[in-house]
Every structure is written in structure tokens, then in C-alpha cells.
C-alpha positions as CSV (number, residue, x, y, z in Angstrom):
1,X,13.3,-21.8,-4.1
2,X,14.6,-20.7,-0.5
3,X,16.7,-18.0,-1.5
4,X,18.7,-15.4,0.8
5,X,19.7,-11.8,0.3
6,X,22.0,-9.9,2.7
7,X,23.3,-6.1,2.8
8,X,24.4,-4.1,5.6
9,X,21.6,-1.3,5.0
10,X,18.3,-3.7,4.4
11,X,15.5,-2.2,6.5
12,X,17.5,0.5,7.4
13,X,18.7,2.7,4.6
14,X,17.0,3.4,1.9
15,X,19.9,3.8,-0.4
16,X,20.1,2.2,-4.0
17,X,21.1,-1.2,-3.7
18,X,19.4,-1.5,-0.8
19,X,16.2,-0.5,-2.4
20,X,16.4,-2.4,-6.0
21,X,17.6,-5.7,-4.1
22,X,14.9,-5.3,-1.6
23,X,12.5,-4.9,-3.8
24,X,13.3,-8.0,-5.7
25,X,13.3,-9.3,-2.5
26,X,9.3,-8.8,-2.1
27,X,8.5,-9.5,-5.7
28,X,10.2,-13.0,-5.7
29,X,8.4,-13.1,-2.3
30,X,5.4,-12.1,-3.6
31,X,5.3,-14.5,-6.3
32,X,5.8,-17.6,-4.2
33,X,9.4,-17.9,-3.3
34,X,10.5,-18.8,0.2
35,X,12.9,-15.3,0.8
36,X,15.1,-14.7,3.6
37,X,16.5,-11.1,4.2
38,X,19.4,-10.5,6.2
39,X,20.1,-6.7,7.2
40,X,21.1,-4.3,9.8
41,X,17.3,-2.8,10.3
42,X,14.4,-4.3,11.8
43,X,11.3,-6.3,11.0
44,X,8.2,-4.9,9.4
45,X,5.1,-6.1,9.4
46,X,3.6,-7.1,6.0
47,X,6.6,-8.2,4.4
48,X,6.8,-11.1,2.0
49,X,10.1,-12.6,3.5
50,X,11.2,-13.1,6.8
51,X,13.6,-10.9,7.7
52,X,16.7,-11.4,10.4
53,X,18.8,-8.6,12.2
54,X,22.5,-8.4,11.8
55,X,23.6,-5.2,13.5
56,X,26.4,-2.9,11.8
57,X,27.8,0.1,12.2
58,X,26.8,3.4,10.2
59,X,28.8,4.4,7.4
60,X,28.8,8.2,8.6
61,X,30.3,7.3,12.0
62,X,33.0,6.0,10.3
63,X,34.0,8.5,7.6
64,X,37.3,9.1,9.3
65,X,38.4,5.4,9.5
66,X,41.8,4.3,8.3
67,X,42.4,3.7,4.7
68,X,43.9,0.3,4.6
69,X,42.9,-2.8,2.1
70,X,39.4,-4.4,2.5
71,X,38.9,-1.5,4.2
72,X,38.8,1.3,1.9
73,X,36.2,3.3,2.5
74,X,33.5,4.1,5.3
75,X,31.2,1.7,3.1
76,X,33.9,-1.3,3.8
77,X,34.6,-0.4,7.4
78,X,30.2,-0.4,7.7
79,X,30.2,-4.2,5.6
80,X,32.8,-5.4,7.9
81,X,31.1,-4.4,10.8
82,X,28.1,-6.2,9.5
83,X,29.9,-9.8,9.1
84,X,29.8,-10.9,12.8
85,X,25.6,-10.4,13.1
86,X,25.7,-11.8,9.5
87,X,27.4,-14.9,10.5
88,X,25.1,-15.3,13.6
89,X,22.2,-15.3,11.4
90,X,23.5,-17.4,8.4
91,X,22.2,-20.8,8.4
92,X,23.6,-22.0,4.9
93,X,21.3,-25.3,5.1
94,X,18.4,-23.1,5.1
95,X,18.5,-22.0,1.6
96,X,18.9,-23.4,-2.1
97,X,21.0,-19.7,-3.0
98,X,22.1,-16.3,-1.7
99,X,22.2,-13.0,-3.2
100,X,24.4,-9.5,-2.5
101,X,25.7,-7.1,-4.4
102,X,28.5,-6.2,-1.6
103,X,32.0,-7.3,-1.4
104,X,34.3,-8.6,-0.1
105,X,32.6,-9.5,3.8
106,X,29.4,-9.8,3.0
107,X,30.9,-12.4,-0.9
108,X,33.1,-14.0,2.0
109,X,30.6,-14.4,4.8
110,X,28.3,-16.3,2.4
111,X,30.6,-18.4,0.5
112,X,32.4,-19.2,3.5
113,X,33.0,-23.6,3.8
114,X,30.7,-25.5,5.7
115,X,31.7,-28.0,8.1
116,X,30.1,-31.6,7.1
117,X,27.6,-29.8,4.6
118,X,27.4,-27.7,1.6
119,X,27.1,-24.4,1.1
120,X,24.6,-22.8,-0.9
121,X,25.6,-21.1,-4.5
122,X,26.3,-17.8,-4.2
123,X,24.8,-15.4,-6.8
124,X,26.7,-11.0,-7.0
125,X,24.6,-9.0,-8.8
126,X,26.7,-6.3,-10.2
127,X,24.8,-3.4,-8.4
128,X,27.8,-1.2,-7.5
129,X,29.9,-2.1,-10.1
130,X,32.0,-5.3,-11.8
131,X,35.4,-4.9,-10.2
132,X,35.5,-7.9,-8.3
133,X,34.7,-9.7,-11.1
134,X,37.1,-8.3,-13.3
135,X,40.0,-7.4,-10.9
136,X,42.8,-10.0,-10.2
137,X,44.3,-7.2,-7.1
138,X,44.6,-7.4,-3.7
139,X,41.7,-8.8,-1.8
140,X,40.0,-8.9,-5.1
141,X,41.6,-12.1,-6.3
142,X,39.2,-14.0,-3.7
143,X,36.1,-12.8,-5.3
144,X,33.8,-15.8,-5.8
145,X,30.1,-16.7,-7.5
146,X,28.2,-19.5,-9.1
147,X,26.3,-16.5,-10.6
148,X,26.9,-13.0,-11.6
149,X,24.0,-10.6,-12.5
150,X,25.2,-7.9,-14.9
151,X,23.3,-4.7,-14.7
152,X,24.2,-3.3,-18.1
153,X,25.9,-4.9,-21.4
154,X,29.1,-3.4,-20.7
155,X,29.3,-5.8,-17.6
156,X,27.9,-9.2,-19.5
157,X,30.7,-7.9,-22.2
158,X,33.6,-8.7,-20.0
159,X,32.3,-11.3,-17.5
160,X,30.4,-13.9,-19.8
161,X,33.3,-15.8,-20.6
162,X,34.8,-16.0,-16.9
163,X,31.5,-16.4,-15.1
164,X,27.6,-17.9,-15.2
165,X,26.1,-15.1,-15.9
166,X,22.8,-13.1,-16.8
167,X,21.9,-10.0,-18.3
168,X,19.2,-8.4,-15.9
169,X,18.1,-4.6,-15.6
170,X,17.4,-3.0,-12.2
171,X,13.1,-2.5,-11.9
172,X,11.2,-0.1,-10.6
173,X,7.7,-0.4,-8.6
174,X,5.8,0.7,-11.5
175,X,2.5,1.1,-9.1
176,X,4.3,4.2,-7.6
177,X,7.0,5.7,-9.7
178,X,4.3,7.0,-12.2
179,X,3.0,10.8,-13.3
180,X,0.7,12.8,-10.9
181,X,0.6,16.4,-9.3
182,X,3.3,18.2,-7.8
183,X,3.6,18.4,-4.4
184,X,5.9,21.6,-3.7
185,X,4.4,23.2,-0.8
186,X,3.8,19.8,1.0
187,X,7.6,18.9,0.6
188,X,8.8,22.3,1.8
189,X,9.9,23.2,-2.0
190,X,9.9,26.7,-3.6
191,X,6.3,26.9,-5.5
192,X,8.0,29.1,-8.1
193,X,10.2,28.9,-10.6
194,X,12.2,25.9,-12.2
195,X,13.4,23.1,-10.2
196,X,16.2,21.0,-11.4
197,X,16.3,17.6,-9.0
198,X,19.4,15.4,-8.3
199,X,19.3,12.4,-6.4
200,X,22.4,11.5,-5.5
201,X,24.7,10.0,-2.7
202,X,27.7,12.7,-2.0
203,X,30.6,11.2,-3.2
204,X,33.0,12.1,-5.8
205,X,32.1,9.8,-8.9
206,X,28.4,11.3,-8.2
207,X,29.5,14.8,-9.4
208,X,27.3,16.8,-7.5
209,X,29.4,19.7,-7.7
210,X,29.5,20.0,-10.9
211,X,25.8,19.7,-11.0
212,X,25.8,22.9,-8.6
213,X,28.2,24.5,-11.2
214,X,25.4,23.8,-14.1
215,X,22.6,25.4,-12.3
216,X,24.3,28.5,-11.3
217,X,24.0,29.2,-15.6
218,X,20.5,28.9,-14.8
219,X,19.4,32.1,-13.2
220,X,15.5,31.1,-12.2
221,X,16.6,27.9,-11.4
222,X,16.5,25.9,-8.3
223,X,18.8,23.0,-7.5
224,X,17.2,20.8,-5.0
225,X,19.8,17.4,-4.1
226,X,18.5,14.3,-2.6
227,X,20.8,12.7,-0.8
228,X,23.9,12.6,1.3
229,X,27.4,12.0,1.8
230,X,31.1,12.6,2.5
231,X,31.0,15.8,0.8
232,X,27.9,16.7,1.8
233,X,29.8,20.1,3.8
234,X,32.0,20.7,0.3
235,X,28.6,20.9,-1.8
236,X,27.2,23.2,0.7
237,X,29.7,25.4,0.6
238,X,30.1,25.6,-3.0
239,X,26.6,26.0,-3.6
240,X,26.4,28.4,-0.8
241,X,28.4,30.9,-3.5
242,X,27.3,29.8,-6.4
243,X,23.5,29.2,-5.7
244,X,22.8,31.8,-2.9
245,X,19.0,31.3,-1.9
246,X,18.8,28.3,-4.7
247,X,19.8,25.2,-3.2
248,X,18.2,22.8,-0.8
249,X,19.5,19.5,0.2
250,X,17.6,17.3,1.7
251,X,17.1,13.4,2.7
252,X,13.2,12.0,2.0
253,X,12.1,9.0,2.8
254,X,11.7,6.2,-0.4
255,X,7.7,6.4,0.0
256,X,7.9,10.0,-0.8
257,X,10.5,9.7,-4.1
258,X,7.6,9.7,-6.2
259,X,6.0,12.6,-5.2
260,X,9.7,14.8,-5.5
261,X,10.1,13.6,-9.1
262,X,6.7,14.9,-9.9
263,X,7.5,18.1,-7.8
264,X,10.7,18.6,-10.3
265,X,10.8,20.1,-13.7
266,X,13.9,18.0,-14.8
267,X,16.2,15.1,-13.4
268,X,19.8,15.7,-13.6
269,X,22.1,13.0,-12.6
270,X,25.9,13.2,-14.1
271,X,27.7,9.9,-12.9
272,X,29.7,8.7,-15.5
273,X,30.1,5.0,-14.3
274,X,26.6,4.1,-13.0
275,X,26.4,0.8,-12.8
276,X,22.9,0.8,-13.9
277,X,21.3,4.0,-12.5
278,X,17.3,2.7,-10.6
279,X,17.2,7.0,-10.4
280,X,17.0,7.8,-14.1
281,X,14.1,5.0,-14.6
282,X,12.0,6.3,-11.7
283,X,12.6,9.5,-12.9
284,X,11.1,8.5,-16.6
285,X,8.3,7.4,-14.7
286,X,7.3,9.4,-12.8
287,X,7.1,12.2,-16.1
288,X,10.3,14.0,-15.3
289,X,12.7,14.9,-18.1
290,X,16.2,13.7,-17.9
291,X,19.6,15.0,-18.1
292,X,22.8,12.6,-18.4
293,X,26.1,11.9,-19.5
294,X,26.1,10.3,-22.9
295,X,27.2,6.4,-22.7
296,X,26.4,4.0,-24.3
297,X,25.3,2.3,-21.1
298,X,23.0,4.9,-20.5
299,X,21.5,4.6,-23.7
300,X,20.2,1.1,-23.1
301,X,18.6,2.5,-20.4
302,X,17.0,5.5,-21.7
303,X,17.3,5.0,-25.2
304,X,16.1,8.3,-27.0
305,X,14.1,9.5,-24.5
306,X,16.2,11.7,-22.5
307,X,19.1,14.2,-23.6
308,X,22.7,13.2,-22.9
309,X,25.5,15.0,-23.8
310,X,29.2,15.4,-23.1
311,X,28.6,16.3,-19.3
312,X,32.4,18.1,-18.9
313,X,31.0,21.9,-19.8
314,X,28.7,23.1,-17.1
315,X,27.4,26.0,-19.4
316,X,26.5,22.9,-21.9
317,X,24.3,21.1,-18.9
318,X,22.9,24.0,-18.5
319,X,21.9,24.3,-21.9
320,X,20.6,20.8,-21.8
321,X,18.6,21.2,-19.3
322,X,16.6,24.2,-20.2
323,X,16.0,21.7,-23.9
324,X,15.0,19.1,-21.7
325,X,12.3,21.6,-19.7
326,X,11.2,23.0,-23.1
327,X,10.9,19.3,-24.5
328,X,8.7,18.0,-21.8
329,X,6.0,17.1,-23.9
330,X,7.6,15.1,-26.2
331,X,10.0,13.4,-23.9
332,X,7.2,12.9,-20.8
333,X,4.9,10.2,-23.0
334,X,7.7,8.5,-24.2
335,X,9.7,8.2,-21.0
336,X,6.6,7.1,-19.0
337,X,6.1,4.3,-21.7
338,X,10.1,2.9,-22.1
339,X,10.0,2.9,-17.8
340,X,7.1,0.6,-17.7
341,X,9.8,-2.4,-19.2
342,X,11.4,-2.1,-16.3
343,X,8.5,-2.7,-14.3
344,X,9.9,-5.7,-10.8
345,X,7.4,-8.4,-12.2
346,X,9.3,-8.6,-15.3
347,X,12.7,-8.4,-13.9
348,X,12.1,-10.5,-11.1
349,X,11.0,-13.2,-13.8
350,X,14.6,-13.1,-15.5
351,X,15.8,-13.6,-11.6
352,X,13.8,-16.7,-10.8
353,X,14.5,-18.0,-14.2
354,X,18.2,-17.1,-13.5
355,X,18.3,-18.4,-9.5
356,X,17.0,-21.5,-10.9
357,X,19.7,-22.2,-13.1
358,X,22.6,-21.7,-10.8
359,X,20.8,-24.2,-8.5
360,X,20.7,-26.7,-11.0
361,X,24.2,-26.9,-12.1
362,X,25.4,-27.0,-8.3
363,X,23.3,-29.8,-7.6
């Protein structure tokens, strides 16, 4: 199959979307597929896909754009300053399907008509959410797919009887997201003392703040945040009164993820509407505990092998937490052992099994 994928942040980011479709990118590549990635970065050598720039616009730069719809956020303004490279690049004859998880430029760029030809089928994998899917509203009532990967139940739920679609999980490189020594002093961590890891953009529906709320009932612990974001200056702050000499923010790089989960004593991630969460299964692996807000989304994820709870009362995380530290050697084996099934052979098998049927009814 010659089969495209396109996001604004490939090869230059290493946020989540851009890291779980990337990285079914290289597997499908890996395993014999003809890939093409489209994205905003530059090539690298050893790659299993050929890879083509499209230049955009950072999301930070553009924090303080206009409001307006299509445009509501510094994440649309960065997408539609993608479309014009994306367009350049896009050769629609060169490829049996394409992929995103971003809408609506990057959904419109690739479904766009094709003058005296067909268009590939597009597939949207539900990576930050199923609005368009589900949403009749504004620009929403464009949305588009041959195809829609749901991340989680909850998504296939409401979207089997509209769309083609497929159940598939997010994977993790099981190769690197596994136990090992911390690294504390290497990473510039404290080498004493709990350390309670979030990894987390800065956003509202992340909740980061209430995460710096938990900790401060935790008087030997550390908060350390990976990540950044709009309210990156509001979470300092906050934690600047309530964590004074306990808080450290910080942006790694995604080969180094693995070593700051081992470095952690306990993952806490409190997003109530993740739409599949990559963070709480490369936490599992890596032999961190982990803290979360009960779903029953979550629960298909992590089953019984993490402790979720009604994240509203910080003193209750809190609580949690310290369980979750005191429960490491029950809850490491087990979480270690339910991440392995989401290992990217096995989901990038449900993908190519999946690609292959939207092909086949557009022919």
C-alpha cells in the first residue's frame, strides 16, 4: 500500500499525535509499506518513509491570534499555516490512502477534488478527539472520511453507525518504554525524596494546576511537569506559592521519555477527556505507578493496574498517590505486563488490516 500521513508538527515536535502517528508511520514502514510523511520538520536519515517538508508556523508564535471559526485556537492558526506547503507537496496519485488526525485544513487539504483523477480515501484517526465526527456545527459539518480510527470504545460507540470505522489503541515502542534505573542526576532531577511526574501539554483540559494543588498535600514531594503550553506562566506562578523549591518544568526530548519515567516514583496525569492517553501506557511500561481520573475509558486502557479515582479533591489525589508509591510492587509487574499489548507491531497490524479495507471499497 502507498499510504500518506500529514501533521503540521512531523519531524518537528515531539508532541502526542505527532509521536503515536509517526510511529505507526515507521512500523507500517518497517514492515513493507510504501509511507509517505508530510510535515513541517526535516528529513532524517534512517527513516522507513520518505518524508516531505511543508513549512508552518509555530503554535507559540501565535498564541495571541484572533479567535474566529476554523481558527480557534493557536493549534488552528499553526494547521492553517501548514495547508499551503501541504498542498505543494500533495500529489494525490501517488498514494492508495492518507492519514491525519487534524482538522479541518489538514481533513480539507487531503480530501480536496482532483481535477481529471481521483483522490485517494481519506482515513481520521480520532487522536485529539471525535468532534468532527460527531458535530453537525460550523465548519464541522464539512468533516469528511472513508475511514475513522477510534481510539477508545466511547468513540466506536457513537461513530460506527455514521462512519467505516475501526477500533484501534494508540502503541508504544515497547523496545524503549520498558523498566531500568533512574537517572535523576543525569536529567538535572532532585536525587532525594519522592517525585510525582506529569507529562502534559499546558492547556486547560490538561489540569495541571490542579495537579500542582495535589502535590502541595505532599510535603516530601516533588512535582516535576513535562511539557508546555499556554499557561505555562499561570502554572508557574501557582506552583511558585504552593510548591516553593518543589517544582520543575521542563521540555525533554522523546528519546529521553523513558529514562524520566524510570526517574519518577509515580505518574500523575488528570485529563478527563483524553482521547486515548499514549502517556499512561509508556508510563506502565516503563514501571512507574499511575494516577488517573476514573473513566471508563481509562479503564480500557489500564484496566486494574493503576488507581483512579474521582480527581475533583486535590487532598484525595494526594492520597492516591502516596497508595500508588506504597503499591509499587504490586502495580509495577502488572502494569509492565498489560503495556506490552500495546506494543506498535500489534497495532500497526490492526492498521494495515484496516487501510486495506478502506482501499477496497473505494476501488
Amino acid at each position: 500500500m502507498r499510504i500518506l500521513f500529514a501533521l503540521p508538527g512531523f519531524h518537528r515536535f515531539e508532541r502526542g499525535a505527532e509521536i503515536a502517528l509517526l510511529s505507526l508511520a515507521a512500523e507500517l514502514g518497517r514492515s513493507g509499506e510504501q509511507v509517505t510523511v508530510i510535515g513541517s520538520g526535516q528529513p532524517r536519515e534512517g527513516t522507513p518513509y520518505r518524508f516531505l517538508h511543508a513549512g508552518s508556523v509555530r503554535r507559540e508564535k501565535l498564541e495571541r491570534m484572533p479567535r474566529i471559526p476554523a481558527l480557534r485556537s493557536e493549534t488552528g492558526w499553526e494547521e492553517a499555516s501548514f495547508v499551503p506547503g501541504l498542498l505543494g507537496a500533495y500529489r494525490p496519485a501517488d498514494h492508495d490512502v492518507t492519514v491525519t488526525c487534524s482538522f479541518p485544513f489538514t481533513n480539507w487539504a487531503l480530501r480536496r477534488p482532483v481535477l481529471g483523477g481521483r483522490r485517494p480515501p481519506h482515513v481520521f484517526v480520532t487522536q485529539n478527539g471525535d468532534w468532527p465526527a460527531i458535530s453537525n456545527d460550523a465548519e464541522y459539518r464539512t468533516f469528511g472520511c472513508e475511514g475513522l480510527v477510534c481510539t477508545n470504545p466511547d468513540y466506536f460507540a457513537r461513530n460506527s453507525d455514521r462512519w467505516r470505522c475501526a477500533l484501534i489503541p494508540n502503541g508504544i515502542d515497547a523496545t524503549r518504554f520498558t523498566p531500568g534505573a533512574a537517572e535523576r542526576a543525569r536529567l538535572g532531577l532532585p536525587e532525594r525524596g519522592p517525585i510525582v511526574l506529569m507529562v502534559s501539554a499546558l492547556i486547560p483540559s490538561k489540569r495541571v494546576a490542579d495537579g500542582v494543588r495535589a502535590v502541595s498535600h505532599m510535603p516530601d514531594a516533588q512535582l516535576v511537569v513535562a511539557g508546555d503550553g499556554p499557561e505555562r506562566e499561570a502554572v508557574d506562578r501557582l506552583a511558585g506559592d504552593l510548591l516553593p523549591g518543589r517544582f520543575r518544568r521542563l521540555t525533554v526530548a522523546a528519546t529521553e521519555m523513558p529514562a524520566l519515567y524510570r526517574s519518577a516514583d509515580v505518574f500523575l496525569h488528570l485529563s478527563k477527556e483524553e482521547s486515548f492517553g499514549n502517556v499512561f501506557v509508556e508510563a506502565l511500561g516503563c514501571g512507574l505507578p499511575v494516577v488517573g481520573h476514573e473513566s471508563e475509558r481509562l479503564r480500557w486502557i489500564v484496566g486494574d493496574d493503576a488507581v483512579l479515582l474521582d480527581t475533583a479533591d486535590p487532598r484525595a489525589v494526594a492520597r492516591a498517590l502516596g497508595e500508588a508509591i506504597a503499591a509499587r510492587d504490586t502495580l509495577v509487574p502488572r502494569g509492565v505486563e498489560r503495556a506490552a499489548n500495546f506494543a506498535w507491531p500489534r497495532v500497526a497490524a490492526h492498521y494495515r488490516d484496516f487501510l486495506a479495507e478502506v482501499i477496497a471499497a473505494a476501488r
